[in-house]
C-alpha positions as CSV (number, residue, x, y, z in Angstrom):
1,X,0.0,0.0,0.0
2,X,3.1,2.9,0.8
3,X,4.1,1.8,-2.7
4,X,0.9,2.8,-4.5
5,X,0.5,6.2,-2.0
6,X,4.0,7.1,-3.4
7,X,3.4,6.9,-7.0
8,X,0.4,8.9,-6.8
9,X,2.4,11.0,-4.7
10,X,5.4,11.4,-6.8
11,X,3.0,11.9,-9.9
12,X,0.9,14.9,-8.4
13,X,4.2,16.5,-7.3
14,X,5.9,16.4,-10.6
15,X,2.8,17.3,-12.4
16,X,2.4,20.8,-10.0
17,X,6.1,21.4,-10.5
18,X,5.8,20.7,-14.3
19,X,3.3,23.6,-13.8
20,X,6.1,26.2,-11.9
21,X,9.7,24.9,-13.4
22,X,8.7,26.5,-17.0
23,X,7.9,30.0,-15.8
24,X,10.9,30.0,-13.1
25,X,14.1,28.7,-15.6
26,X,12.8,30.6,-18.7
27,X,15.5,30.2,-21.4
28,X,17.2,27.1,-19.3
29,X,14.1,25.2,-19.7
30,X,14.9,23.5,-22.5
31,X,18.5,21.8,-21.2
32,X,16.4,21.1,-18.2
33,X,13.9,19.4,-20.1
34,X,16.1,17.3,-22.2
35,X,17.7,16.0,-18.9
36,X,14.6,15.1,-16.9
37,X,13.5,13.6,-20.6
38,X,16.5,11.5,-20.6
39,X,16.6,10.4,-17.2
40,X,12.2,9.5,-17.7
41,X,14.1,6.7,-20.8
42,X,16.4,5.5,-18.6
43,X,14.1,4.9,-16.1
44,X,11.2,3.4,-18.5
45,X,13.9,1.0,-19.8
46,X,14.5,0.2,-16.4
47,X,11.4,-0.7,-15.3
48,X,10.4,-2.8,-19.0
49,X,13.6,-4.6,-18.1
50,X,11.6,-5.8,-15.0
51,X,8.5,-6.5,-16.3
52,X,10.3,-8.5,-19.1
53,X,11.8,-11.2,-16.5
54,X,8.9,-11.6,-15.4
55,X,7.6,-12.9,-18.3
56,X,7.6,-16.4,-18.0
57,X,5.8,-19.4,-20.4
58,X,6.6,-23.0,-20.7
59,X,7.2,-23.1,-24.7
60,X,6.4,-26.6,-24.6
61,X,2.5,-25.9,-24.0
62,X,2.6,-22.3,-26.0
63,X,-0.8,-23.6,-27.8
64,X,-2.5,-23.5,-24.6
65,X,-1.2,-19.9,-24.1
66,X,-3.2,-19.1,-27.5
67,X,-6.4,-18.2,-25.3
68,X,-4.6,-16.4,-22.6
69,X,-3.5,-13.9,-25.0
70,X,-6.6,-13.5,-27.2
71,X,-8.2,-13.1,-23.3
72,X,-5.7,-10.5,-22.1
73,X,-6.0,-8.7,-25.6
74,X,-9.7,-8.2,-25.3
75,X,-8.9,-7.5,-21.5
76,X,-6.7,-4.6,-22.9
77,X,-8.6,-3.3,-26.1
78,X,-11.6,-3.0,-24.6
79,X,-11.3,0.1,-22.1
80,X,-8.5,1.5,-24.6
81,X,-11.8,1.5,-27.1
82,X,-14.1,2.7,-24.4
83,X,-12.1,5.8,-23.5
84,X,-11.0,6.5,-27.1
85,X,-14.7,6.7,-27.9
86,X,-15.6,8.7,-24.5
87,X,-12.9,11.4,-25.5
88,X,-14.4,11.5,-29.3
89,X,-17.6,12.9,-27.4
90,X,-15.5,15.4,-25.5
91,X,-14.3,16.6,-28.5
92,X,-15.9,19.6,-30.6
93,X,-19.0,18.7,-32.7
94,X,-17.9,17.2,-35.7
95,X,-15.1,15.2,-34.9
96,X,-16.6,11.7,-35.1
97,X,-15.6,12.3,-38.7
98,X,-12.2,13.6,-37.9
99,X,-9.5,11.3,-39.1
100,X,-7.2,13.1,-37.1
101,X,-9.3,13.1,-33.8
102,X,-9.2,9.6,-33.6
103,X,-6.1,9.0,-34.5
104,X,-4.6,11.2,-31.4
105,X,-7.5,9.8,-29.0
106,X,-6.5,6.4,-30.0
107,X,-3.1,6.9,-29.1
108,X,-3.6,9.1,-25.8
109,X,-6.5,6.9,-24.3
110,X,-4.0,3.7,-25.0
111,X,-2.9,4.7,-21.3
112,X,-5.6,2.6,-19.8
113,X,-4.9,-0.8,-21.6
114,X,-2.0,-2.2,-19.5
115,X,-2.2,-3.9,-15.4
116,X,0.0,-3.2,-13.5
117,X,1.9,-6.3,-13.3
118,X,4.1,-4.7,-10.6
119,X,2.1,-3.7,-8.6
120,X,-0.2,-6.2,-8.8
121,X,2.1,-9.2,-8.3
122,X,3.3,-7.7,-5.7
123,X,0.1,-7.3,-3.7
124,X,-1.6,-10.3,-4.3
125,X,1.3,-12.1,-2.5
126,X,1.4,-9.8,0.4
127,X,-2.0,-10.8,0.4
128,X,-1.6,-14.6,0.9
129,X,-2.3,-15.3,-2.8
130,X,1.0,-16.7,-4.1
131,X,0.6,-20.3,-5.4
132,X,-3.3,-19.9,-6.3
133,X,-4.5,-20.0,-9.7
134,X,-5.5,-16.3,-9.7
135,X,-2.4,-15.3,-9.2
136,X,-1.0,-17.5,-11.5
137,X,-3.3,-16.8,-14.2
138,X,-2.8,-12.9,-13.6
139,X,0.7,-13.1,-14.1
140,X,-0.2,-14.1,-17.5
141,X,-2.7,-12.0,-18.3
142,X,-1.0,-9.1,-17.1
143,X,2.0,-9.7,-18.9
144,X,0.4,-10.4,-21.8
145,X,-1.3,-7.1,-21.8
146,X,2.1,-5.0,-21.4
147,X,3.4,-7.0,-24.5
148,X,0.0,-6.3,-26.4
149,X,0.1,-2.9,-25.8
150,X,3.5,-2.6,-26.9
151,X,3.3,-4.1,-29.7
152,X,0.2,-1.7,-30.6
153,X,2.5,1.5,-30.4
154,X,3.9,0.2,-34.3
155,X,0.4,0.8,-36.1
156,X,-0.5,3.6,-33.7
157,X,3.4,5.4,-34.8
158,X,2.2,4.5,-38.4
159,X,-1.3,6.4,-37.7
160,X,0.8,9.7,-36.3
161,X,3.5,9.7,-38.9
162,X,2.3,7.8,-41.8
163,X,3.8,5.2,-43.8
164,X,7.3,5.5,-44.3
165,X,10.0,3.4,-45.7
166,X,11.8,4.0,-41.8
167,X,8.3,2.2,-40.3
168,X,9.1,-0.9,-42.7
169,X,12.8,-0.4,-40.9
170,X,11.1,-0.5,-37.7
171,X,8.6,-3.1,-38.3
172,X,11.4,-5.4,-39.1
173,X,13.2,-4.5,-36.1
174,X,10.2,-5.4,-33.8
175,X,9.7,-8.6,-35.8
176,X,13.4,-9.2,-34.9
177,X,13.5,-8.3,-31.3
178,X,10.2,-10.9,-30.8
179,X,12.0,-13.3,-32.5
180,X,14.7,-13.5,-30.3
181,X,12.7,-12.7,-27.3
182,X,11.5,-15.9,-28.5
183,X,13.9,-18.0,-29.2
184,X,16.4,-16.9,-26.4
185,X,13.9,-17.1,-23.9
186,X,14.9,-17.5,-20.1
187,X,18.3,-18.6,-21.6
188,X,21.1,-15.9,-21.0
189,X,22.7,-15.6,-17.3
190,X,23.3,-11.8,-17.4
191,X,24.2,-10.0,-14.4
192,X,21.2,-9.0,-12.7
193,X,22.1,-6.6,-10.0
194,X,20.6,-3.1,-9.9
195,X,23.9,-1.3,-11.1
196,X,24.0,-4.2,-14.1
197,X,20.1,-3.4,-15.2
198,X,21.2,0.5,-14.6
199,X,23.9,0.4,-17.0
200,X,21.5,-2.3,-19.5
201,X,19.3,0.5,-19.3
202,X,21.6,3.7,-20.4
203,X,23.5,1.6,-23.4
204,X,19.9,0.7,-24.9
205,X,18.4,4.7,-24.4
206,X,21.6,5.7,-25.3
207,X,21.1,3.2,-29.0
208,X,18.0,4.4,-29.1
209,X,18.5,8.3,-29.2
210,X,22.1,7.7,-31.1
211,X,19.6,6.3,-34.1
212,X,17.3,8.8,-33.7
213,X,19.8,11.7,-33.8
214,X,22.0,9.7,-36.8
215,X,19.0,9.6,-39.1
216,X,17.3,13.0,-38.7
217,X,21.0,14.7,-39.5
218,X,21.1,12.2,-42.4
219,X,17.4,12.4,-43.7
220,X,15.9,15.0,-42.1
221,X,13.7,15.2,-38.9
222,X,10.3,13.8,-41.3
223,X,12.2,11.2,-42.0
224,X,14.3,10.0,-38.4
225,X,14.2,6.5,-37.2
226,X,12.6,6.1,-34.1
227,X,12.9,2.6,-31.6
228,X,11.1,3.4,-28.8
229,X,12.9,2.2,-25.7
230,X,9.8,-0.1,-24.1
231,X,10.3,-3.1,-26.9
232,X,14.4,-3.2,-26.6
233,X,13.4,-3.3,-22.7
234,X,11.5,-5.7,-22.6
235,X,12.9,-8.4,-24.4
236,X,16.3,-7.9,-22.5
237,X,14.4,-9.0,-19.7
238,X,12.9,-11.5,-21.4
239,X,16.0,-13.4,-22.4
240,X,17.6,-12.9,-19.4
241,X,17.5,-16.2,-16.9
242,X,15.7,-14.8,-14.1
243,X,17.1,-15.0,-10.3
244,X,14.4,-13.6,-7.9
245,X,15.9,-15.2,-5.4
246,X,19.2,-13.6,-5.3
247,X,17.6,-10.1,-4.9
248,X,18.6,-8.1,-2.4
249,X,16.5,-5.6,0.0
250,X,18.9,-2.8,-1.4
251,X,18.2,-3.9,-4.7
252,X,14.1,-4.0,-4.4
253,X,14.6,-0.1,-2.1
254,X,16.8,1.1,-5.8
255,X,13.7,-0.4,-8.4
256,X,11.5,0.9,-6.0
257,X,13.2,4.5,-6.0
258,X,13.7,4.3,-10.0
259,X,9.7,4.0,-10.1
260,X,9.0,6.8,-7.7
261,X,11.5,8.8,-9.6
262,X,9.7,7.6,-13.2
263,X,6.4,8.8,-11.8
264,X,7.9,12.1,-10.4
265,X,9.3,12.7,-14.1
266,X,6.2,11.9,-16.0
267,X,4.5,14.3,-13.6
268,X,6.9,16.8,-14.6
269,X,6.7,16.0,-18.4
270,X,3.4,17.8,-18.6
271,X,2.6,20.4,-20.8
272,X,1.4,24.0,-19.0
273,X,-1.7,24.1,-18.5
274,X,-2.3,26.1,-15.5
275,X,-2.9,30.0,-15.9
276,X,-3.8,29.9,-19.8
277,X,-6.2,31.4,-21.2
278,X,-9.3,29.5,-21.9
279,X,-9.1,29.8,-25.7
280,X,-8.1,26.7,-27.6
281,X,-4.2,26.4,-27.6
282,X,-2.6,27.7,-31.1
283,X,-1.6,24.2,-32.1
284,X,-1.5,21.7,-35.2
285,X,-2.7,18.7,-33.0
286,X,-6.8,18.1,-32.4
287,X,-6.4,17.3,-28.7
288,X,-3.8,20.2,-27.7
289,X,-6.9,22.7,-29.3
290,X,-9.2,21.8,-27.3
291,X,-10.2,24.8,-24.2
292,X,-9.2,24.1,-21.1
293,X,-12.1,22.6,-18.9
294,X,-12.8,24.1,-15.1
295,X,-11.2,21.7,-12.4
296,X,-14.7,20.4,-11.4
297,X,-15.3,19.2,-14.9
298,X,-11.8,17.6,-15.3
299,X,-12.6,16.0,-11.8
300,X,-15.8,14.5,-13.3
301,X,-14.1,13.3,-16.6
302,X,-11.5,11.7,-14.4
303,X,-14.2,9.7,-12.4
304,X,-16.0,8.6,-15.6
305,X,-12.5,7.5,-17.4
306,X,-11.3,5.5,-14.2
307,X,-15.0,4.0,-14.0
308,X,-14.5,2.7,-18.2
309,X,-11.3,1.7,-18.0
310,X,-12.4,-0.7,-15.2
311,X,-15.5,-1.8,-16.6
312,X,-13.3,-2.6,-19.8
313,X,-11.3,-4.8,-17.6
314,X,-13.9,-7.4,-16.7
315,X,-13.8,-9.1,-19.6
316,X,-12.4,-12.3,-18.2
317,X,-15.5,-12.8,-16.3
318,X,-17.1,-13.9,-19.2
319,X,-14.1,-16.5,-19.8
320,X,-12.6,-19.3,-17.9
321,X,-16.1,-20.7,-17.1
322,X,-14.4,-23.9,-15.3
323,X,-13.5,-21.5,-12.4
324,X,-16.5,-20.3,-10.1
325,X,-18.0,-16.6,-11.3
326,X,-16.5,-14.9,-8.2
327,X,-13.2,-16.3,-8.6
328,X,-13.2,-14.8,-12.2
329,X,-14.7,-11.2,-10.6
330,X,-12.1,-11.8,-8.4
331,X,-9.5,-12.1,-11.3
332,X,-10.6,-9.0,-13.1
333,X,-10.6,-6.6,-10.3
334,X,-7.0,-7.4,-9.7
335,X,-6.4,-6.2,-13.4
336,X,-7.8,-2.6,-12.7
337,X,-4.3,-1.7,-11.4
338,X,-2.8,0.5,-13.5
339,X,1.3,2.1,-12.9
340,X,4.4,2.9,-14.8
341,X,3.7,1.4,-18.3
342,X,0.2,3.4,-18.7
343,X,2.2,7.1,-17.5
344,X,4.9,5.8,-20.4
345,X,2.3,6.0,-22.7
346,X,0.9,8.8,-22.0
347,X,4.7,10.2,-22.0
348,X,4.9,8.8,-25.5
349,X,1.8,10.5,-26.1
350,X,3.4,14.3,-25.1
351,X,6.6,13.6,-27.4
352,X,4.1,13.2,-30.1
353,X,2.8,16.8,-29.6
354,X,-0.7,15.9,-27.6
355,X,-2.0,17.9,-25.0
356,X,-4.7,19.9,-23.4
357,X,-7.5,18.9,-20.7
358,X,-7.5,15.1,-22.5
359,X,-3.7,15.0,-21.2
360,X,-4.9,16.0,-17.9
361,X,-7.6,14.2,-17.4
362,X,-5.5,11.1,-18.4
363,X,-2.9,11.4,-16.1
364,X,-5.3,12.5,-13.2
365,X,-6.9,9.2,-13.6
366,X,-3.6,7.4,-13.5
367,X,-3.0,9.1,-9.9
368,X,-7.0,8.1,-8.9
369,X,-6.6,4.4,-10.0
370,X,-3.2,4.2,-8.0
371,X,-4.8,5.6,-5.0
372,X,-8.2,3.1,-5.4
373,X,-5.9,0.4,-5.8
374,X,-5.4,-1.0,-2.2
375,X,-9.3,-1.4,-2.2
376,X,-9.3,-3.2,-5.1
377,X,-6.7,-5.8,-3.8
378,X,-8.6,-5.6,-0.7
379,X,-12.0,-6.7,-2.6
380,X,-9.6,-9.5,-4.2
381,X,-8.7,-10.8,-0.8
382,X,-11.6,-11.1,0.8
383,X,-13.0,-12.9,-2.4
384,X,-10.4,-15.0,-2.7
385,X,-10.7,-15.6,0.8
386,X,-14.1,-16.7,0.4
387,X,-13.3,-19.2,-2.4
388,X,-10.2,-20.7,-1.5
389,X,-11.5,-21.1,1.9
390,X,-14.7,-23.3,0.7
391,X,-12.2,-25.0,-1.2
392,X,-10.2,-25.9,1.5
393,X,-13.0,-27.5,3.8
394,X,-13.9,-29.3,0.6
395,X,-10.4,-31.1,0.6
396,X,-10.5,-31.8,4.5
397,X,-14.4,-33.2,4.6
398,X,-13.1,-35.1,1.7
399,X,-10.0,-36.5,3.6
């Protein structure tokens, strides 16, 4: 629980200061800015490094992992689709027909599509949960909806920027890097100390921004190649031959202090927004034009998003109908968590130009979901409680 109360903590923090910082450095904004961005990579890499060892399958049953990922697609699309739509409506009349409405909504309400895993993990075995199947079958699910919305970002870049020949460049790239993931799976003894998974993390946001900067001096800033960091991440950690056990209580205080900072630094990220006029912003994205809503209103919008994104996660109640229905409410509730990957989306989102009250009202529902999320492990427990317990005095009548 102090985790989640820090995240929202650091989040709200960095988003006021991202509000002051602007006005107070003026000109020395900008080298400020290109510091915290850097630091925000090497932190994102960081943290997909993590969620990439925990990514774990038995590749001699991957046909019975076909459904899990079909499940935890659906599990992700369908409050990504429910928001997308619910911003459309916020939008000025007429832009249902607005190619490029949709495009940036599809792109900025993306936030809500990935658990947790995290987080989640995390709290389900403080809760007494490790070993049962809906932890197990979470630690799929959840994993499978971080690579799922990964993997979305290539068709979502190609909607933003078009097709280019440096997207076919890219594509194969990502075709590459799951290959491998693939094929190297679990199999490479890397050094897995914080310091090692530091440095893992500079050399691949350092690859990463060296392309970038290479090809816009060679072809022009149109026409740059850009890897975003979370793939590369994540199948490092993927092929990397996991060793929970040798982890250190240093070592979990330092990933725990990377995702505070991450948090802090996505906060900060965000656009101004306080103190401007009401008038739509003078810009060439949709989303940045639209005015600026009263804090009541954004407050509202924030309570309706959270409210979709979670109804969008119950979709694996209406699957796995060997397991009792409460077990599978049970199992979808712990999917409402939502952390680091979302606010790197959204983070994605700003470097692609987007902005305005939408911006706010995603990350504002980031920080409300972090803070609802101890009740929504709680609600887990005490159903899990319930069934596992029944379960139990089945077994002993029964011995």
């Amino acid at each position: 629980m102090k985790k989640i109360v820090l995240f929202s903590i650091f989040l709200i923090v960095g988003l006021v200061f991202s509000q002051i910082i602007p006005t107070e450095l003026g000109s020395h904004y900008a080298g400020f800015k290109h510091v915290t961005d850097t630091l925000l990579f090497v932190c994102l890499a960081y943290i997909m490094i993590g969620v990439g060892r925990e990514f774990e399958l038995d590749k001699s049953r991957w046909r019975s992992y076909t459904a899990d990922y079909f499940i935890a697609m659906a599990t992700a699309a369908a409050p990504w689709l429910l928001i997308a739509v619910y911003y459309m409506w916020l939008m000025p009349e007429g832009s249902f027909a607005d190619w490029n409405a949709w495009k940036e909504n599809l792109l900025l309400s993306r936030f809500a599509a990935p658990t947790s895993a995290g987080i989640l993990f995390t709290m389900l075995a403080g809760a007494g949960l490790a070993g049962k199947w809906i932890y197990k079958k979470t630690q799929v699910l959840a994993i499978f909806d971080d690579l799922d919305t990964i993997l979305l970002m290539i068709p979502l870049q190609i909607m933003m920027i078009g097709l280019k020949w440096q997207l076919l460049v890219i594509l194969v790239v990502v075709i590459s890097l799951l290959f491998l993931g693939w094929k190297r799976l679990k199999r490479h003894r890397f050094n897995q100390n914080w310091w090692a998974l530091l440095i893992y993390s500079v050399a691949l946001v350092a690859f990463c921004q060296g392309l970038y900067i290479f090809t816009k001096h060679r072809f022009g800033v149109d026409s740059a190649i850009h890897i975003e960091v979370l793939l590369p991440a994540f199948v490092l950690g993927m092929i990397m031959h996991t060793s929970h056990h040798t982890e250190t209580g240093l070592e979990h205080k330092i990933s725990g202090g990377i995702s505070y900072l991450f948090m802090l630094l996505v906060g900060l990220s965000t656009p101004l927004f306080v103190g401007m006029d009401i008038e739509p912003v003078i810009s060439d994205k949709v989303t940045a034009a639209i005015p600026h809503m009263s804090w009541g209103t954004i407050a509202l919008h924030v309570v309706v998003v959270t409210a979709l994104s979670n109804i969008g996660k119950l979709i694996p109640v209406f699957f796995y109908r060997d397991r009792p229905l409460l077990e599978r409410l049970a199992l979808s509730i712990g999917m409402f968590t939502r952390g680091e990957v979302g606010a790197g989306i959204i983070f994605i989102a700003i470097g692609y130009g987007l902005g305005g009250p939408l911006l706010i009202i995603s990350l504002l529902t980031i920080v409300f979901n972090l803070i609802l999320t101890g009740f929504f492990v709680v609600i887990v427990k005490r159903m899990s409680l319930k069934i596992y317990g029944r379960e139990a005095g089945k077994e002993a009548l029964s011995a």
